[in-house]
N, C-alpha and C positions, 0 to 999 in steps of 0.2 A: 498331300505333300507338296511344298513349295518348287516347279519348277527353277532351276540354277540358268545362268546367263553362260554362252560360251563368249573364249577371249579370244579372237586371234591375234599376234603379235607378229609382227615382222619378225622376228629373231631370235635366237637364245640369249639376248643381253637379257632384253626386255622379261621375256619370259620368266628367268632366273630375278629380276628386280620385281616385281610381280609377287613374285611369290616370298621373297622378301618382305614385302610389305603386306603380307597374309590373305591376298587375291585366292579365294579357296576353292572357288567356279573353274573346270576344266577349259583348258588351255590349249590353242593348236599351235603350233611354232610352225610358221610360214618360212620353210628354208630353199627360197630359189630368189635367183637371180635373172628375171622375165625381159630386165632390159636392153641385155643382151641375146645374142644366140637368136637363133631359128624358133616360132612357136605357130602351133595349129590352135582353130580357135575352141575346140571340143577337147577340155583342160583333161577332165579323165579318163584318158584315153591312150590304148596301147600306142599310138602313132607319135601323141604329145610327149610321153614318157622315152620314148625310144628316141625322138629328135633330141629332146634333152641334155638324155645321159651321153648321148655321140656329143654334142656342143662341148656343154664341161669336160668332157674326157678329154678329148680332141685339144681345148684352149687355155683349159686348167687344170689339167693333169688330175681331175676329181675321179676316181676307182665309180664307175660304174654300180657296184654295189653298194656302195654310199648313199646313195640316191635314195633318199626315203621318202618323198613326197607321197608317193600312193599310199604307205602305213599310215602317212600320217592326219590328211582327210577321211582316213576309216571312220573317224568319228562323227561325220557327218552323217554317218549313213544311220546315227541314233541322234536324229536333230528331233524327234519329239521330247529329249527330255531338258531340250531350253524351251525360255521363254523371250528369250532375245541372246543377239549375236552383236557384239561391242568389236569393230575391224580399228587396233592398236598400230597406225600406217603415219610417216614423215613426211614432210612438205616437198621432200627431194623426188625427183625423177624414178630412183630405184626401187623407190615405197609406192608413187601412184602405179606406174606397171605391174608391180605386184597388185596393188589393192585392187584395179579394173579387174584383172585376172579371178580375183578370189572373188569380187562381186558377180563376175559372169563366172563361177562355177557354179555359187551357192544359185544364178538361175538356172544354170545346166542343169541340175540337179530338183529342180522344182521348188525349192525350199524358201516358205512365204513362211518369212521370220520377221519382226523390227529389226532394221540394220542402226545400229551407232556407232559413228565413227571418230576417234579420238586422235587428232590429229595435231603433234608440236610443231613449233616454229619460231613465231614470234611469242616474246614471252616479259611480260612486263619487267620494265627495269631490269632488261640485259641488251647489250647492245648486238650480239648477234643471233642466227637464228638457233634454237636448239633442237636435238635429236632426245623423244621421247624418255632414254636409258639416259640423258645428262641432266634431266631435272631432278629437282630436288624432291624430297618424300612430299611436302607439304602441295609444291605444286602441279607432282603427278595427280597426285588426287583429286588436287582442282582443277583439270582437264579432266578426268573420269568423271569428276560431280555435274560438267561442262557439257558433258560429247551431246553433237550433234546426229540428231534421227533424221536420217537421207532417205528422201520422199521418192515418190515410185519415178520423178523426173530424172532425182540425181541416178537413181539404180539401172532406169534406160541409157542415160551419157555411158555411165560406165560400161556399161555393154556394146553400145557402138563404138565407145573407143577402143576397148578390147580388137573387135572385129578389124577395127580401122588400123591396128599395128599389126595383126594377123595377115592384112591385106597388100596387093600390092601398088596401092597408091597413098601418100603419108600428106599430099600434101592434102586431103581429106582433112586434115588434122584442123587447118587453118580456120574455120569457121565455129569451132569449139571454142576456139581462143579467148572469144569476147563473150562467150557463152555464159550468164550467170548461172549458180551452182552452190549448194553446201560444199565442195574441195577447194577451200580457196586460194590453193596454191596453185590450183589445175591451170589457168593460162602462165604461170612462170614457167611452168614442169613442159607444156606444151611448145614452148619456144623453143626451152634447152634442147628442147628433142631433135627440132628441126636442124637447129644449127648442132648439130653430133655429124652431120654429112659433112665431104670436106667443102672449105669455100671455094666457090668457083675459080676465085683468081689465085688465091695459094697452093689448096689442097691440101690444108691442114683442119680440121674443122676446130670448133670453139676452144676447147680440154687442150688439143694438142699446141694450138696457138699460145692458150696461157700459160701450158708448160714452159716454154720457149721464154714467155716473155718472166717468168717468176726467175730463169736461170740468168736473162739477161739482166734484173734489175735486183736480185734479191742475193750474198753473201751466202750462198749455198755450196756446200763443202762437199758431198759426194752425194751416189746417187738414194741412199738413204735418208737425207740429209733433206734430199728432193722429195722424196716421197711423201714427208711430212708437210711443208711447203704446200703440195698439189692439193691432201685430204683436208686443209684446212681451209685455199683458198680455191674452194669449187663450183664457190655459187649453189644454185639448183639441183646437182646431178646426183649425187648421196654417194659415189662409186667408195670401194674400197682399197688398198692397198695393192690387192693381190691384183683388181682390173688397171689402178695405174700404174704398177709395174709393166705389166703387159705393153701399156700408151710409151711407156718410158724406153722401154726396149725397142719398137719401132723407130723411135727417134733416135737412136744411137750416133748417127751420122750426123747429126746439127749440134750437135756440143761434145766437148771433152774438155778432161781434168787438165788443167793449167795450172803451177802455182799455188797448187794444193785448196784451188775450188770447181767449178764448174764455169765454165764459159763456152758461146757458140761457137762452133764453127763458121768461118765465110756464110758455109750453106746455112744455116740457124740463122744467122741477120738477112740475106737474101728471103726466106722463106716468110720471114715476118714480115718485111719490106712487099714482100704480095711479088716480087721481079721473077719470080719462075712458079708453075702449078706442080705442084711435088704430089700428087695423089699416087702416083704410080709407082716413087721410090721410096713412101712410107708404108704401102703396099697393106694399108691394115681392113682386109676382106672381111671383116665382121659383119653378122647376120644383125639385125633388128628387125625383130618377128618376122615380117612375110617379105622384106625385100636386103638385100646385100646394100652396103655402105656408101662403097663406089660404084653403082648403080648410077647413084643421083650426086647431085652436086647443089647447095645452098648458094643459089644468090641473093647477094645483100640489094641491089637494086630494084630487085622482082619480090624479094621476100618471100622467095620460094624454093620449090625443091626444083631443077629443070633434070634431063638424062643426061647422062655426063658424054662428055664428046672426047673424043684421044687429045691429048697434048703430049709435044715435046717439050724439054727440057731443053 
């Protein structure tokens, strides 16, 4: 009897188009968000499941018993009945986090499978990049007929990078950057990461600056209005609604409705203007895996992460 290929997908979009398109090989639907929050580097694990569910609970009001990720890698624990493992992961930030994570399980786990990785972005004749659930039938497939087989060097990367977000020095990260590799979005996704700390001389980091600057420059009506605006102009990060709400609410204080749209406040053009470090009054203490936000601080002359030192305002 022919061994079947398992799929894992980022999502339930994907998942649910997949099977659309009569994908009949069993299916894990990958539902975490690794980019944020706290993470241990031993994925199946009572400690990693318990940091977890307190993150989401705690930051996104997610019920605790929600949480299905331990049900849902059961199925790994019947990995003799593939014959390869197809990892379905986006060019953004929120997908390589995840992807390292699910490569360094399936080594946690011992599990010496072929890995293929099928990964969208750039996509002939469109001008921006795409998310694997936005292409069309004809050229999902042709990324599936496509996927690249990541050799035992790329499935090592991913494993120290894993560790290296688990850990608590990021600026590790830096010599990956130039690193060649089958992810070949991994040095964009590796920037963005860096600059998610705030800037040294603001204290807004990358997301929070452009928010700022999409309200300064862009006919935005309210803060829904904005939200659309952020998921569409994000660059590299993949975030969703529900995290830049979150970015949105922090920022309360540098804009308000005027006029019947959005505009900065004083402090909003001040902040962008780099004239005061606001890290302490946007106060956004978020985890990323093994160290806190405001920990560190990106400077753009150093192109690095430095320890952040107290400022006034």
């Amino acid at each position: 009897m022919k061994k079947q290929c398992l799929h894992i997908t980022n999502g339930d979009s994907l998942t649910n188009y997949l099977r659309e398109l009569d994908f009949e090989d069993d299916i894990l639907t990958w539902r975490e968000m690794l980019c944020e929050g706290p993470t241990v580097p031993l994925i199946d694990s009572d400690e990693f499941y318990k940091t977890r569910k307190e993150f989401l609970n705690e930051y996104y009001d997610i019920n605790p018993s929600d949480y299905n990720l331990k049900e849902s890698i059961i199925i790994l624990e019947d990995i003799d009945n593939y014959s390869e493992i197809n990892l379905w992961f986006e060019f953004d930030l929120f997908c390589h986090i995840n992807l390292i994570a699910v490569i360094s399980l399936l080594h946690q786990k011992e599990i010496d499978k072929p890995l293929y990785l099928i990964c969208s972005g750039r996509v002939e004749g469109e001008k921006d990049l795409k998310g694997l659930a936005e292409l069309n039938p004809e050229q999902l497939k042709s990324h599936y007929a496509n996927h690249i087989h990541l050799t035992q060097e790329d499935i090592d990367l991913a494993i120290a990078l894993w560790r290296t977000y688990c850990g608590k020095d990021h600026n590790i990260f830096k010599p990956y950057i130039t690193q060649n590799s089958n992810f070949e979005y991994l040095t964009n996704c590796l920037k963005a990461h860096l600059k998610r700390f705030p800037n040294q001389k603001t204290g807004l980091c990358a997301i929070e600056e452009n928010i700022l600057k999409l309200i300064k420059e862009k006919d935005i009506k309210s803060q829904h209005h904005l939200l659309g605006y952020c998921l569409n102009y994000q660059g590299y990060y993949g975030y969703g609604d529900t995290q830049f709400k979150r970015m949105v609410d922090k920022l309360s204080t540098f804009f308000e409705k005027s006029n019947d749209k959005l505009q900065l406040t004083r402090k909003g053009h001040e902040a962008i203007l780099g004239e005061h470090n606001f890290t302490k009054e946007i106060d956004n203490t978020i985890t990323f895996g093994g160290i806190n936000r405001n920990d560190y601080q990106f400077s753009i002359t150093e192109n690095k992460l430095i320890k952040t030192i107290p400022y006034g305002n």
